[in-house]
PDB file of N, CA, C, O and CB in Angstrom:
ATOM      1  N   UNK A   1      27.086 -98.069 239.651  1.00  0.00           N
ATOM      2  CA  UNK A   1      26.988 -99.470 239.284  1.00  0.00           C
ATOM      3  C   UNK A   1      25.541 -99.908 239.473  1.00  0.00           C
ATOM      4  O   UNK A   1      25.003 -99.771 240.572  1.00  0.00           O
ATOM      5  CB  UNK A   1      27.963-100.349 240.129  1.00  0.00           C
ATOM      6  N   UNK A   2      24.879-100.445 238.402  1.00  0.00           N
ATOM      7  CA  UNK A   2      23.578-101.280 238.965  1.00  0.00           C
ATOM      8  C   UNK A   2      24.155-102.850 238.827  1.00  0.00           C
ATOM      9  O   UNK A   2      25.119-103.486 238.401  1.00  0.00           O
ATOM     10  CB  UNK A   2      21.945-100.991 237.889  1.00  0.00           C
ATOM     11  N   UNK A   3      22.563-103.048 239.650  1.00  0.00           N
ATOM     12  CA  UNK A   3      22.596-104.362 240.052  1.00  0.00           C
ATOM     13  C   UNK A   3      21.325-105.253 238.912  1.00  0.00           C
ATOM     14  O   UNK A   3      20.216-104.722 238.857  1.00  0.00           O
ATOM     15  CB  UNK A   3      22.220-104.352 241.886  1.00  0.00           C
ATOM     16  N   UNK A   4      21.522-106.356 238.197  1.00  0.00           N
ATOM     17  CA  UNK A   4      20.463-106.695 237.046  1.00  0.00           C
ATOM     18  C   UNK A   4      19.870-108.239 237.994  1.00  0.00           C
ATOM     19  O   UNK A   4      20.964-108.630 238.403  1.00  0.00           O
ATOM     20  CB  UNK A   4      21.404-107.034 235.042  1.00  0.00           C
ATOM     21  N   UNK A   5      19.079-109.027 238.411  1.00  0.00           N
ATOM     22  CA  UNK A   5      18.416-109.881 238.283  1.00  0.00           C
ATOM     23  C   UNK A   5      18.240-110.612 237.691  1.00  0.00           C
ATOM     24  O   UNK A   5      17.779-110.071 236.686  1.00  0.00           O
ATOM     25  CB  UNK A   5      17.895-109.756 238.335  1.00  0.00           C
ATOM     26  N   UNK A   6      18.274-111.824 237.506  1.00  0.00           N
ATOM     27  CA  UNK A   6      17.567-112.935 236.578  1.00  0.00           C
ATOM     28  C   UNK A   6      16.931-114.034 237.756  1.00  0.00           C
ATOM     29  O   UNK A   6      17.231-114.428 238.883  1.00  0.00           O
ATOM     30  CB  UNK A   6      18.865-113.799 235.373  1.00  0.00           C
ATOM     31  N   UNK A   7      15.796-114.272 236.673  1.00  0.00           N
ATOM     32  CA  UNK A   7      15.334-115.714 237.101  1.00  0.00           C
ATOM     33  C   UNK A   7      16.098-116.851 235.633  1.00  0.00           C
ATOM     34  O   UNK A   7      16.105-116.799 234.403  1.00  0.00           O
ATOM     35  CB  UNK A   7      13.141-115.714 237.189  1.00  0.00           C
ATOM     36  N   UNK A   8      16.747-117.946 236.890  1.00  0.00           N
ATOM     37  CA  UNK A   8      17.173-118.957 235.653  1.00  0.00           C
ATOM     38  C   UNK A   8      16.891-120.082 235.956  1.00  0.00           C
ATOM     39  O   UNK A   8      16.160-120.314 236.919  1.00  0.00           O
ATOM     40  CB  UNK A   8      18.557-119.050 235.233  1.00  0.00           C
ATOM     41  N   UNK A   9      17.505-121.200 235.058  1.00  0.00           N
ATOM     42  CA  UNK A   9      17.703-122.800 235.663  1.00  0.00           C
ATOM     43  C   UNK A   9      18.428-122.941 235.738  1.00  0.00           C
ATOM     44  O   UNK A   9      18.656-123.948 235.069  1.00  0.00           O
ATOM     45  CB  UNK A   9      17.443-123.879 235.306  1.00  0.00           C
ATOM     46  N   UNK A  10      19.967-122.336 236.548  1.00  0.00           N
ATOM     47  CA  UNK A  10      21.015-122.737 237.301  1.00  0.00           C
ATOM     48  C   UNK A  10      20.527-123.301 238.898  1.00  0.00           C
ATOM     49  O   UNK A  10      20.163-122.612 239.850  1.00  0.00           O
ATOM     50  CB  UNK A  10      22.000-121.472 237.323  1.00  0.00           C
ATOM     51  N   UNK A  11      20.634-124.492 238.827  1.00  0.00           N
ATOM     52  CA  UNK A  11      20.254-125.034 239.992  1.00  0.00           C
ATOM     53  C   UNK A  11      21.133-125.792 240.870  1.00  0.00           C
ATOM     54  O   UNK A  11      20.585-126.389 241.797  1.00  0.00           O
ATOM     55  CB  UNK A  11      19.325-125.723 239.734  1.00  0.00           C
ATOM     56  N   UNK A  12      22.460-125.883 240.744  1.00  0.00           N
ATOM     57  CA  UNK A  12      23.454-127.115 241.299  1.00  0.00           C
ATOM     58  C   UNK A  12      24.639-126.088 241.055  1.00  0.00           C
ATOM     59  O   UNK A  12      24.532-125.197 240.213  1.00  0.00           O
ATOM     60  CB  UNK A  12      23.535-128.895 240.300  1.00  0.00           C
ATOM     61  N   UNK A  13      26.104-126.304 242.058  1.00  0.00           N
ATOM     62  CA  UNK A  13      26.843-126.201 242.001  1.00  0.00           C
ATOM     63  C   UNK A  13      27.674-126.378 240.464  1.00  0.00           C
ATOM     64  O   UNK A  13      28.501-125.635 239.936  1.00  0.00           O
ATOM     65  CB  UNK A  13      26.912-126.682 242.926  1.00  0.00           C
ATOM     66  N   UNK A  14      27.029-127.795 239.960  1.00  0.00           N
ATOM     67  CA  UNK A  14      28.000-128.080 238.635  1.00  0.00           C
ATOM     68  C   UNK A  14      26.915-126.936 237.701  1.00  0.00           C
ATOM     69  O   UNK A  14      27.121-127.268 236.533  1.00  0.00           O
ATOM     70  CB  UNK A  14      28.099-130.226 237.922  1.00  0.00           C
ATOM     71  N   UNK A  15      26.315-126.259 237.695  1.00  0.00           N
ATOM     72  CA  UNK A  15      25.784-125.452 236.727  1.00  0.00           C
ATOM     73  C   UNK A  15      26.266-124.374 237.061  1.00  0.00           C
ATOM     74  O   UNK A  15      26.305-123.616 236.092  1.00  0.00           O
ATOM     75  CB  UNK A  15      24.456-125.407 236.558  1.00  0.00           C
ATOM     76  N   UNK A  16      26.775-123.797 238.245  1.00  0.00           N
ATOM     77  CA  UNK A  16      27.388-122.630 238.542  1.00  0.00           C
ATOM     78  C   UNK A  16      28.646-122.945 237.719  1.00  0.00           C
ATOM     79  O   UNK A  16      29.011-122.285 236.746  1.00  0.00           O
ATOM     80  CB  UNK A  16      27.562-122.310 240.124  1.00  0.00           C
ATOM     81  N   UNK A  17      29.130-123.786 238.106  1.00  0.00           N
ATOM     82  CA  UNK A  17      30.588-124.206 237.569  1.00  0.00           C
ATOM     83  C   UNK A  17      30.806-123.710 235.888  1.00  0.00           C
ATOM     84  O   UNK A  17      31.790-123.208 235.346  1.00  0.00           O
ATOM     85  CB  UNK A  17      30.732-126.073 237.699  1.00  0.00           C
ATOM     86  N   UNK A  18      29.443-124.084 235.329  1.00  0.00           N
ATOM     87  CA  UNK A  18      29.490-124.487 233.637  1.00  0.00           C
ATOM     88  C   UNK A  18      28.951-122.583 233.712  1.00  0.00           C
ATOM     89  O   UNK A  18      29.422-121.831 232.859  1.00  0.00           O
ATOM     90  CB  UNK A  18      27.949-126.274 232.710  1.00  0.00           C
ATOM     91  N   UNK A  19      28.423-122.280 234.293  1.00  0.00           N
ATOM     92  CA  UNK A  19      28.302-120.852 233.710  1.00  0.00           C
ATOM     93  C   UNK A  19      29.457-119.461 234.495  1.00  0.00           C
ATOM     94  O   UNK A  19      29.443-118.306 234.069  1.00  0.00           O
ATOM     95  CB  UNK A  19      26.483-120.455 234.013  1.00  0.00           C
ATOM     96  N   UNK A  20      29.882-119.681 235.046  1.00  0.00           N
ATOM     97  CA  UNK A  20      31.011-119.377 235.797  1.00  0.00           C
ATOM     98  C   UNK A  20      31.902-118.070 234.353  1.00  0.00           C
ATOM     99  O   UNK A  20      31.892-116.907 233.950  1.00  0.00           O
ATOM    100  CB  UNK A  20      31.998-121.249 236.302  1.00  0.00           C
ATOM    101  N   UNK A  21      32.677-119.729 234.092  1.00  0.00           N
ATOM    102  CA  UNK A  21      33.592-118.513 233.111  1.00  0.00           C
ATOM    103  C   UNK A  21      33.386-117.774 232.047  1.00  0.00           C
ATOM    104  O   UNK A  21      34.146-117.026 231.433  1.00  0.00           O
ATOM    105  CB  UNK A  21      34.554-118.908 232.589  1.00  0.00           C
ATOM    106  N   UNK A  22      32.014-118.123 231.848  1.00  0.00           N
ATOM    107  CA  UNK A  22      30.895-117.256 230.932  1.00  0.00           C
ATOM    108  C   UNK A  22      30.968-116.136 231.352  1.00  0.00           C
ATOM    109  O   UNK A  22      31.365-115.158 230.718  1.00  0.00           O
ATOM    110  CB  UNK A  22      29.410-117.603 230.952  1.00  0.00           C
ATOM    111  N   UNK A  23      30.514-116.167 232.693  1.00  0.00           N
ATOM    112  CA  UNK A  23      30.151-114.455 233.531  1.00  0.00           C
ATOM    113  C   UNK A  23      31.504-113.911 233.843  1.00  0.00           C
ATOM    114  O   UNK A  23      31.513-112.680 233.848  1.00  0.00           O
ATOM    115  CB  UNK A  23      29.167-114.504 235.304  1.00  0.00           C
ATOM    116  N   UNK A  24      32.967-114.630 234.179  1.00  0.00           N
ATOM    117  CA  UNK A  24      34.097-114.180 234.701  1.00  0.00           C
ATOM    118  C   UNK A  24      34.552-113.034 233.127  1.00  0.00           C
ATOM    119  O   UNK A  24      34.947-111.872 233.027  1.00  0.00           O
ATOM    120  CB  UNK A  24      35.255-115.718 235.213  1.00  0.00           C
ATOM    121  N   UNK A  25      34.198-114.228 232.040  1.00  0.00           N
ATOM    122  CA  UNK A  25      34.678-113.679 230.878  1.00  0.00           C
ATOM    123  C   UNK A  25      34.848-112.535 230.440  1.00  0.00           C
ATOM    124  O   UNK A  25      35.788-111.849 230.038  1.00  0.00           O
ATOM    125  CB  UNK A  25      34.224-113.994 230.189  1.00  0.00           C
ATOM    126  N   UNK A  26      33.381-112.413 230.641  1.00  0.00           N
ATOM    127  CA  UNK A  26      32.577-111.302 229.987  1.00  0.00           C
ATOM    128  C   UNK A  26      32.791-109.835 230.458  1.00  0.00           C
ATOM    129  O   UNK A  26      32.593-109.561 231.641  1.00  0.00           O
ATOM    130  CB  UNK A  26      31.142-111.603 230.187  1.00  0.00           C
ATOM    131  N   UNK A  27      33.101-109.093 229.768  1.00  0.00           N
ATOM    132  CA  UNK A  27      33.279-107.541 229.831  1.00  0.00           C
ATOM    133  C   UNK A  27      32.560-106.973 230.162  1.00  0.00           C
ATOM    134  O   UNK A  27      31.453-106.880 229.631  1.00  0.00           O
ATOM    135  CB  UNK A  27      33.491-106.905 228.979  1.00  0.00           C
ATOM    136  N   UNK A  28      32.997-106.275 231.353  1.00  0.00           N
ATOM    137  CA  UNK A  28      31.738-105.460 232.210  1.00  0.00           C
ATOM    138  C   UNK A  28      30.856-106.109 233.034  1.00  0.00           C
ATOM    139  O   UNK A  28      29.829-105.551 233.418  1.00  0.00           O
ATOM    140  CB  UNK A  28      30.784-104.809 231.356  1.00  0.00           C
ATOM    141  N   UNK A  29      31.188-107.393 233.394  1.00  0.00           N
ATOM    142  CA  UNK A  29      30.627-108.180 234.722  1.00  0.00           C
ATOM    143  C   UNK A  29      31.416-107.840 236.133  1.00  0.00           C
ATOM    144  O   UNK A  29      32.211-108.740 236.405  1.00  0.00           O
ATOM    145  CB  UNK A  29      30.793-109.883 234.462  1.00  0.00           C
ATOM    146  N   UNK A  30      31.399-106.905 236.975  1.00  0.00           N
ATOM    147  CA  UNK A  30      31.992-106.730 238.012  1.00  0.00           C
ATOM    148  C   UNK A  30      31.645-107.624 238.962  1.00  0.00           C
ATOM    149  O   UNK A  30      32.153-107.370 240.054  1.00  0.00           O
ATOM    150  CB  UNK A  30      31.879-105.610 238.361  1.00  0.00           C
ATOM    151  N   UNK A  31      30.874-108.695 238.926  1.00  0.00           N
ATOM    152  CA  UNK A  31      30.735-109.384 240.175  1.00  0.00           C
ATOM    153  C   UNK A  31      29.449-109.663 239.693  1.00  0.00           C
ATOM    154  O   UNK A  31      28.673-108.968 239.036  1.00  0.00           O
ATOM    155  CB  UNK A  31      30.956-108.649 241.638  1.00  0.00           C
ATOM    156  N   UNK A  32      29.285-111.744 240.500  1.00  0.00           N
ATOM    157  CA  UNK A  32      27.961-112.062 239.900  1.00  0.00           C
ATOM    158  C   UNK A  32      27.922-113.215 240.798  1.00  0.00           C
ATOM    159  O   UNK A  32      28.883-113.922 241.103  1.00  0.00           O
ATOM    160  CB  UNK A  32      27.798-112.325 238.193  1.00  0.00           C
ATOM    161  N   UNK A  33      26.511-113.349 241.253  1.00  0.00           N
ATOM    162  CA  UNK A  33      25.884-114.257 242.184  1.00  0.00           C
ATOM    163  C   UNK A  33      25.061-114.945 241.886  1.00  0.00           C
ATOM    164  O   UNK A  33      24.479-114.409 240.943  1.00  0.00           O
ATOM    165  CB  UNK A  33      25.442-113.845 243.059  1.00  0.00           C
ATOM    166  N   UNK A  34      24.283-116.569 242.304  1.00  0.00           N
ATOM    167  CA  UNK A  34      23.797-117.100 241.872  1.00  0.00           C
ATOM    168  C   UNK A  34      23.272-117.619 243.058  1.00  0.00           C
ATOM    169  O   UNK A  34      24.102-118.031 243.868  1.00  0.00           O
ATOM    170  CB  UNK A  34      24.302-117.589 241.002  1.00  0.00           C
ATOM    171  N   UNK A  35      22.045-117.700 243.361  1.00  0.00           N
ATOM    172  CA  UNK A  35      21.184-118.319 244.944  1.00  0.00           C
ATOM    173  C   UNK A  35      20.690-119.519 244.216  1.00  0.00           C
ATOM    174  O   UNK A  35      19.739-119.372 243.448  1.00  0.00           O
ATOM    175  CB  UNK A  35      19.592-117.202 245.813  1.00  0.00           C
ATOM    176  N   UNK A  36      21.268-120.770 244.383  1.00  0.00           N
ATOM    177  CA  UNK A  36      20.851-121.925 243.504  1.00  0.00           C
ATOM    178  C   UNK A  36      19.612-122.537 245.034  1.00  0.00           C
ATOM    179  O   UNK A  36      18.731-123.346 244.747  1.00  0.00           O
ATOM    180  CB  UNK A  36      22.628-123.258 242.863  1.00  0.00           C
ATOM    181  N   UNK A  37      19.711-122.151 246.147  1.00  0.00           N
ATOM    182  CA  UNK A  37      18.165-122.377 247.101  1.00  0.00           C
ATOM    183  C   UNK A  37      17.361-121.709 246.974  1.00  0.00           C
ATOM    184  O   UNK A  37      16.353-122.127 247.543  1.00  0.00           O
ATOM    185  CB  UNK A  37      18.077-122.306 248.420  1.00  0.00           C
ATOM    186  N   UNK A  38      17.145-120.219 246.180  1.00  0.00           N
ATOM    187  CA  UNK A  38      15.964-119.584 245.780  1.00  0.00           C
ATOM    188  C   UNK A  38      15.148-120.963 244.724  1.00  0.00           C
ATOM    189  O   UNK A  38      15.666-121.960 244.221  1.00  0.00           O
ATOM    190  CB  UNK A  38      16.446-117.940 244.872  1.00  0.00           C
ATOM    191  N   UNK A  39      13.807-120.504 244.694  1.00  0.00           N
ATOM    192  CA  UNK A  39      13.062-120.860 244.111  1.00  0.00           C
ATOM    193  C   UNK A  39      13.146-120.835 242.756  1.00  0.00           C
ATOM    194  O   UNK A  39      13.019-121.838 242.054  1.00  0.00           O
ATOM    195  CB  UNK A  39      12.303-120.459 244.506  1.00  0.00           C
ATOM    196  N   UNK A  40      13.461-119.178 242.149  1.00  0.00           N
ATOM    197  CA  UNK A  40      13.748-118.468 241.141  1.00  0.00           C
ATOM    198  C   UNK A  40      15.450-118.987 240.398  1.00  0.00           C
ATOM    199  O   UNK A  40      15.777-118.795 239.227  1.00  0.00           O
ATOM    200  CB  UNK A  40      13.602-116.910 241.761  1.00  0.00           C
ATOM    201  N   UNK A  41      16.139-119.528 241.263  1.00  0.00           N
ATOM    202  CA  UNK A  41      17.350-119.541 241.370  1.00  0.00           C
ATOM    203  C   UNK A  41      17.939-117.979 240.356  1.00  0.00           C
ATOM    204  O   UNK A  41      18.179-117.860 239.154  1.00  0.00           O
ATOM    205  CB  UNK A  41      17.810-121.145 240.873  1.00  0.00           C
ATOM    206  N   UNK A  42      17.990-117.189 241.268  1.00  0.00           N
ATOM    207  CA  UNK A  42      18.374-115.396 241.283  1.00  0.00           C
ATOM    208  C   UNK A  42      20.114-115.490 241.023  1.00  0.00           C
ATOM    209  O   UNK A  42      21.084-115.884 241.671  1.00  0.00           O
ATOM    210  CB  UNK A  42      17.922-114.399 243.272  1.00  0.00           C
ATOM    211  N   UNK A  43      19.878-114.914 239.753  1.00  0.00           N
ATOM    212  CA  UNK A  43      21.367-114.813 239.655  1.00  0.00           C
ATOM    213  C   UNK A  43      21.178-112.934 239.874  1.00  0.00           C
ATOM    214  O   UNK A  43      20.217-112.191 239.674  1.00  0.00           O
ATOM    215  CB  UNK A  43      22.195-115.592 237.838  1.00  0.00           C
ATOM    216  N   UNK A  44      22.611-112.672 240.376  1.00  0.00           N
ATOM    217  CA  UNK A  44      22.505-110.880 240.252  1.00  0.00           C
ATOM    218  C   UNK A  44      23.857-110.873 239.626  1.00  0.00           C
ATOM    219  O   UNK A  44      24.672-111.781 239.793  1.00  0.00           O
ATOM    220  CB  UNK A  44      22.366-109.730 241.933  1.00  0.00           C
ATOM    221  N   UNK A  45      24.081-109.722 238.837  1.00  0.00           N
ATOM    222  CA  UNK A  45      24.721-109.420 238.091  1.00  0.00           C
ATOM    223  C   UNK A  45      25.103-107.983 238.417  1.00  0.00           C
ATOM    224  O   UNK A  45      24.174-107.221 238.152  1.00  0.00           O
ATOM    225  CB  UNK A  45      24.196-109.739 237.023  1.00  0.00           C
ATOM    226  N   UNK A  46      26.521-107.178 239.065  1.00  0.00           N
ATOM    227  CA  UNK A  46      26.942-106.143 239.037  1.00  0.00           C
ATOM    228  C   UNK A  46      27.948-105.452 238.440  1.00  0.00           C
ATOM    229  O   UNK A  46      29.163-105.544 238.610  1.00  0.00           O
ATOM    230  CB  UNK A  46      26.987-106.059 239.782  1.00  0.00           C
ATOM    231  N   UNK A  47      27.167-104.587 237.554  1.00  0.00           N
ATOM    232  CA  UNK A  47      27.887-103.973 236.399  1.00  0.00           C
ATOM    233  C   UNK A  47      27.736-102.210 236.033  1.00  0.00           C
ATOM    234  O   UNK A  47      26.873-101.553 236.615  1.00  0.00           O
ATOM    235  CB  UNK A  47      27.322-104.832 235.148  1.00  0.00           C
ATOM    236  N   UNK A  48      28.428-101.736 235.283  1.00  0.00           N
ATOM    237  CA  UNK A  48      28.410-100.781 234.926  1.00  0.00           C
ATOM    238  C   UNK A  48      27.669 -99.997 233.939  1.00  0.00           C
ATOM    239  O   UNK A  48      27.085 -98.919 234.053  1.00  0.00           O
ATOM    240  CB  UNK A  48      29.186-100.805 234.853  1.00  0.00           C
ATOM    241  N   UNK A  49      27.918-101.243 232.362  1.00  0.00           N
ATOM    242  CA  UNK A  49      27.568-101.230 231.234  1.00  0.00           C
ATOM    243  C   UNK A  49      26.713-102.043 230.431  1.00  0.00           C
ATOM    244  O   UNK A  49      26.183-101.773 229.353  1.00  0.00           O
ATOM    245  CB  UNK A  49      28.372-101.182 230.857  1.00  0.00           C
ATOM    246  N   UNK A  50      26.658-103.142 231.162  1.00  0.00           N
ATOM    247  CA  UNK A  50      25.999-104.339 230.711  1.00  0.00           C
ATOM    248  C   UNK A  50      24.280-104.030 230.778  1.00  0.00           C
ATOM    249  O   UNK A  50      23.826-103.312 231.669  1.00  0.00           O
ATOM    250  CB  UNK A  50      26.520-105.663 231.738  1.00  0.00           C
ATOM    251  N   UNK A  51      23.531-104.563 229.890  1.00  0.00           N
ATOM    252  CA  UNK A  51      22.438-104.594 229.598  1.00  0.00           C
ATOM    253  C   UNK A  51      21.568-105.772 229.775  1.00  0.00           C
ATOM    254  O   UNK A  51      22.102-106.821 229.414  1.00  0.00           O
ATOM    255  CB  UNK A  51      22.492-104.236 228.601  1.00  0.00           C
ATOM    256  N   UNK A  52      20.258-105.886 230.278  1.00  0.00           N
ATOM    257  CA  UNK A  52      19.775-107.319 230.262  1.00  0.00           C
ATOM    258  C   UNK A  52      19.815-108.115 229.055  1.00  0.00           C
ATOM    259  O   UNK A  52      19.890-109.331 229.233  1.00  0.00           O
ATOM    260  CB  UNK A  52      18.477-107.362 230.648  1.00  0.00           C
ATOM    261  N   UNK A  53      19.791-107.799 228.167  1.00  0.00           N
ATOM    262  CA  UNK A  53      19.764-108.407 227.035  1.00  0.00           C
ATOM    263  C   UNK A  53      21.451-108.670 226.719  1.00  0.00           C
ATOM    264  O   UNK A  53      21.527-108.986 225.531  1.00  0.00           O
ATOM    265  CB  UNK A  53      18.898-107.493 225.962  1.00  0.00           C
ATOM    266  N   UNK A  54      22.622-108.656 227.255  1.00  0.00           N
ATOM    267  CA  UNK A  54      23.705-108.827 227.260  1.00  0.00           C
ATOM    268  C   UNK A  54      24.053-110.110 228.066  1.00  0.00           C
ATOM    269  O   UNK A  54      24.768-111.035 227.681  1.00  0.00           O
ATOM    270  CB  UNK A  54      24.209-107.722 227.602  1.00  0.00           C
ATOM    271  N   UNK A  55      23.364-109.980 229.346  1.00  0.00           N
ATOM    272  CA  UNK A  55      23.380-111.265 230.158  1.00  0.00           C
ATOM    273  C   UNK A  55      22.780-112.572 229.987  1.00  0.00           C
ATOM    274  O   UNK A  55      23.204-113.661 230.374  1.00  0.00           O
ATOM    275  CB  UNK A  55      22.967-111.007 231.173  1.00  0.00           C
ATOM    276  N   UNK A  56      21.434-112.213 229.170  1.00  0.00           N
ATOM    277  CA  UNK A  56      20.536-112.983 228.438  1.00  0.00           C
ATOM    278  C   UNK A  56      21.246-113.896 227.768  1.00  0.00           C
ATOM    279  O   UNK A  56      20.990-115.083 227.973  1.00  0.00           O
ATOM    280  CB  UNK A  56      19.731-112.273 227.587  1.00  0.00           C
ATOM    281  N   UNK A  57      22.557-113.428 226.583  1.00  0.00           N
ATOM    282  CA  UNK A  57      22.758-113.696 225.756  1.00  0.00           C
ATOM    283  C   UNK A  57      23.888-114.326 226.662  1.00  0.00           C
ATOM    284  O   UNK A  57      24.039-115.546 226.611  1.00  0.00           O
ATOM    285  CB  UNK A  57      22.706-112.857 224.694  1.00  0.00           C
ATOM    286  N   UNK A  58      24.475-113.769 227.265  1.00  0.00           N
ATOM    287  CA  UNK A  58      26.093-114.700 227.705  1.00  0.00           C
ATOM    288  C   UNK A  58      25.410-115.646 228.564  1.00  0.00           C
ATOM    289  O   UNK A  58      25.878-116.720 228.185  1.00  0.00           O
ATOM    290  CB  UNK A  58      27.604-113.732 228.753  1.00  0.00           C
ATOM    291  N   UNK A  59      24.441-115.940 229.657  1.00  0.00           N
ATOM    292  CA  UNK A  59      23.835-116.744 230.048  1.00  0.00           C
ATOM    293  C   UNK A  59      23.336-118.435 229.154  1.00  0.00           C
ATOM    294  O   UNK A  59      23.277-119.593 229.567  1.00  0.00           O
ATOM    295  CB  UNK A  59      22.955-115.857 230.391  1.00  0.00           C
ATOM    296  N   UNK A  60      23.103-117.898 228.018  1.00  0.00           N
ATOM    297  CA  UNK A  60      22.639-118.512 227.110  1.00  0.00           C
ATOM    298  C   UNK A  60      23.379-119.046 226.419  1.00  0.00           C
ATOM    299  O   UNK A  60      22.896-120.109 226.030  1.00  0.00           O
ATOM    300  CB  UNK A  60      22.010-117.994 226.559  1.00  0.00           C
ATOM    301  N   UNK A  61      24.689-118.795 225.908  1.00  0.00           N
ATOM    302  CA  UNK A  61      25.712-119.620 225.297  1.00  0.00           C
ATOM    303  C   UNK A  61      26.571-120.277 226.072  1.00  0.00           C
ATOM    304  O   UNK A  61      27.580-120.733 225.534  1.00  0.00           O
ATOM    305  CB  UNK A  61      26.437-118.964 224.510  1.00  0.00           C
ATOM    306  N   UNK A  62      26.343-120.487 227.618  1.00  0.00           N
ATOM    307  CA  UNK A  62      27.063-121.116 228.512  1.00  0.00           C
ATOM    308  C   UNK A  62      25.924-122.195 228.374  1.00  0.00           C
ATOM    309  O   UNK A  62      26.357-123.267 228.798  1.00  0.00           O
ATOM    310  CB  UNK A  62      27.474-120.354 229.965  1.00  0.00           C
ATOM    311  N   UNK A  63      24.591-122.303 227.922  1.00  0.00           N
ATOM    312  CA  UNK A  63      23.410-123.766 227.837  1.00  0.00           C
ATOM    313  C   UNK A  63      22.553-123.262 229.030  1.00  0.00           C
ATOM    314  O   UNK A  63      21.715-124.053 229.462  1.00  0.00           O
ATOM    315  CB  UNK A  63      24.194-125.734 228.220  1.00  0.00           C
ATOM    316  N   UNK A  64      22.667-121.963 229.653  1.00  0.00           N
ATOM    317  CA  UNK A  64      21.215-121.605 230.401  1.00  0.00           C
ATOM    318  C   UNK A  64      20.287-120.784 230.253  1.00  0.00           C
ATOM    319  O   UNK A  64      20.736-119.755 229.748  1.00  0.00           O
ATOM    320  CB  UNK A  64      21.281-121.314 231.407  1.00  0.00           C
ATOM    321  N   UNK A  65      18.434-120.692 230.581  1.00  0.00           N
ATOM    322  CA  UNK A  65      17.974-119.268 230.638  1.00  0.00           C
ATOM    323  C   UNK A  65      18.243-118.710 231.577  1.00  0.00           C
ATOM    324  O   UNK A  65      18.777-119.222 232.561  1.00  0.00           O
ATOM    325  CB  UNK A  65      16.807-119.020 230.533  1.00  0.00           C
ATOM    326  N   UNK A  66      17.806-117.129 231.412  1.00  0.00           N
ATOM    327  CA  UNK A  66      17.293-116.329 232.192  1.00  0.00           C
ATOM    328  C   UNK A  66      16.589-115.259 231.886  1.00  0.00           C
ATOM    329  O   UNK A  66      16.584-114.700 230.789  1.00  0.00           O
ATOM    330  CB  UNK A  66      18.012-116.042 232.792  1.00  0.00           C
ATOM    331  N   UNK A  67      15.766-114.845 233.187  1.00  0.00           N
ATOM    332  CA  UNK A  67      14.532-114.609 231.950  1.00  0.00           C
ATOM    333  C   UNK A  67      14.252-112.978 233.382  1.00  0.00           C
ATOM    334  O   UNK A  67      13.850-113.176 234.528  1.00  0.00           O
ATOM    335  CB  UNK A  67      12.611-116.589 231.608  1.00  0.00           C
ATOM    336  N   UNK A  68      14.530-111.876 232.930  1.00  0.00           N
ATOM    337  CA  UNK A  68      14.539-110.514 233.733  1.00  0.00           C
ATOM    338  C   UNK A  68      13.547-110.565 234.960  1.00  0.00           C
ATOM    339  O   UNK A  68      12.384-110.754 234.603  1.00  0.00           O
ATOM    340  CB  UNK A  68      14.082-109.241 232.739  1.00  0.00           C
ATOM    341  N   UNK A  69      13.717-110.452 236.213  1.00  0.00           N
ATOM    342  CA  UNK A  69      13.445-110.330 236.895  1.00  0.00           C
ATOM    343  C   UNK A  69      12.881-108.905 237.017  1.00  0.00           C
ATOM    344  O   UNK A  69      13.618-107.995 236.638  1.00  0.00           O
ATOM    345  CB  UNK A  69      14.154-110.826 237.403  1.00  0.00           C
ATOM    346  N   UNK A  70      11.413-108.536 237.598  1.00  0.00           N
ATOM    347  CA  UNK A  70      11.175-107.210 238.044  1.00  0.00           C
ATOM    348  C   UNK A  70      11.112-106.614 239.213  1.00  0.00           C
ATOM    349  O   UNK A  70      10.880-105.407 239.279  1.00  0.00           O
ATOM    350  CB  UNK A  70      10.325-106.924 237.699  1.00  0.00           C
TER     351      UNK A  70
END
């Protein structure tokens, strides 16, 4: 399993909320975190199959960025 990074603008509980069943949805999200007191506000993403450019995109039709962390 890896682990993927983002920097986003999920910053509040109600933005976890609104991107939530985006990430629950989504195929091949085994588990996903969001540090809305980071600076970066660090979402991690643990998966199998998923690609940054997969999270990018489901991130993004829930109304947030994120933009790959290195």
């Amino acid at each position: 399993m890896k682990e993927l990074k983002f920097k986003t603008n999920i910053n509040c509980g109600s933005c976890v909320a609104k991107v939530g069943p985006a990430l629950e949805t989504a195929e091949g999200v085994c588990e996903w975190t969001v540090d809305t007191s980071s600076r970066d506000k660090v979402l991690i993403i643990k998966t199998e199959q998923l690609t940054d450019s997969d999270i990018i995109a489901t991130v993004a039709k829930a109304g947030f960025n994120a933009e790959v962390l290195q």
